[in-house]
Structures are given as structure tokens and as C-alpha cells.
N, C-alpha and C positions, 0 to 999 in steps of 0.2 A: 504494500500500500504506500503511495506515496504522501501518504500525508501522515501515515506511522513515524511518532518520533527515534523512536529507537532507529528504524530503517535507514531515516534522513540522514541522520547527524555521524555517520560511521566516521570514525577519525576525530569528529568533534566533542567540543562542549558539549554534555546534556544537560537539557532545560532541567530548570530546578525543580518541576511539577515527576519528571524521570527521577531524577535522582531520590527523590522522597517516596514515590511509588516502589523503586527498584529496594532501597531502604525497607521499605515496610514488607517485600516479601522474606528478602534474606529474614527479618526480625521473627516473622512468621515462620519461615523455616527451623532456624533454629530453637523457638518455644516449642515445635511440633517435635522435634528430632527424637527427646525420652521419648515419646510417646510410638512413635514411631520403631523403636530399637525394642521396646515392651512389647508393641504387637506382632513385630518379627521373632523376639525371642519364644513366644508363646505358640506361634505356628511353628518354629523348628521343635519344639516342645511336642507337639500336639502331632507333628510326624516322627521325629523320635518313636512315641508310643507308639504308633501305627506300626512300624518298621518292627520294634519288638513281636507287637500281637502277631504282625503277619510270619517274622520267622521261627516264633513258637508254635504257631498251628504246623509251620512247613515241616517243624522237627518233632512235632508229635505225630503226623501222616507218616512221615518215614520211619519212626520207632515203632509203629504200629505195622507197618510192611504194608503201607495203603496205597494201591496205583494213582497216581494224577487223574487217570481218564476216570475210574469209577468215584473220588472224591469229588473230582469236578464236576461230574453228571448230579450229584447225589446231591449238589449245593445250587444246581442250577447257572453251571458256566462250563465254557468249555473248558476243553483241557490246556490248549492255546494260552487262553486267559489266566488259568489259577497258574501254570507256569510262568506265562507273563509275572504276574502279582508277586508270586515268591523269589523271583530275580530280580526285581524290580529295587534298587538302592534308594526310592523314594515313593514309595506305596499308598495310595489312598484310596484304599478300600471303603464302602461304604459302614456303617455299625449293620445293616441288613446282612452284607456279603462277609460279614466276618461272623457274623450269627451262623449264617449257613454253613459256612465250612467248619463253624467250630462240632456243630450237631452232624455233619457230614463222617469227621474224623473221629467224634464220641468223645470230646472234651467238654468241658462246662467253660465257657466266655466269663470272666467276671473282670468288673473296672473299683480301681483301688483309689480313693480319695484319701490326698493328705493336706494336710498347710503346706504351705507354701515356703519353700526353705528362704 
């Protein structure tokens, strides 16, 4: 746009009405930033556990001597897929598809609430 300041002034002075704009987002940035690093820490969190759930069901199928194709079937996915899933270094399984597999392989699903270290 030629009438965008930013766009006009490359190499120049910015108007002071920029400069107080460009101001007030950095200022907003960084108040957002904790918050920001809290709700990533809480999703790396929140697959963390996924990652666990998924590769305890995958090593309780195999302690059990249980095929992929007939657990997959049994859970409602292919075989393709729960292989996909259990290779997978970043997994998000639904709480549905981890119900099913857990009752597929004959384990009990249970989630463990603590404070918050």
C-alpha cells in the first residue's frame, strides 16, 4: 500500500504515531511472553503424557504377544494406523482411541492427578 507508513519511509525516519504503535506491540509482546512459554510448557506437558500412554499400551500388546492387525481391528483402526501411532515421537491420540486400545489389549486406562510441582 502506498500510503502504509511503514512501507513509505524504508531507510527513513518513522513518524512518531509508528514509532509509538511499533512500541506498544513489542510492550505487548513481551507482557504476553510468561504466558505464552506457560501454555507451551503445558502442551509439551500434555504430549509428554500422550507419548507415555501410547508407548505403555504398545509394550503391554507386545508383553501380551498381541498382533497389530487383530488389536487394531479390535479398537477400531487399522493396522497402518495403531503402527503409525506407536512410532509416532509425537502422538495425539484421541482419550476415545486410547480407551479402545487400552480395552482392545485388556488393560484398565487410568489418568493420575497431582499438584503441580
Amino acid at each position: 500500500m502506498a500510503n502504509d507508513p511503514v512501507k513509505s519511509v524504508r531507510g527513513a525516519k518513522l513518524p512518531d504515531e509508528v514509532k509509538r504503535r511499533l512500541a506498544d506491540a513489542q510492550d505487548a509482546i513481551a507482557s504476553d511472553r510468561g504466558e505464552v512459554e506457560r501454555i507451551a510448557s503445558d502442551g509439551f506437558m500434555r504430549l509428554a503424557g500422550l507419548r507415555e500412554a501410547v508407548a505403555a499400551l504398545s509394550e503391554a500388546r507386545r508383553q501380551r504377544g498381541l498382533p497389530i492387525d487383530a488389536v487394531a481391528g479390535d479398537a477400531g483402526m487399522t493396522s497402518d494406523e495403531l503402527a503409525e501411532l506407536e512410532a509416532d515421537p509425537h502422538p495425539a491420540p484421541t482419550w476415545e482411541q486410547l480407551h479402545r486400545l487400552a480395552a482392545a489389549i485388556g488393560v484398565k486406562l487410568a489418568i493420575t492427578v497431582s499438584d503441580a510441582a
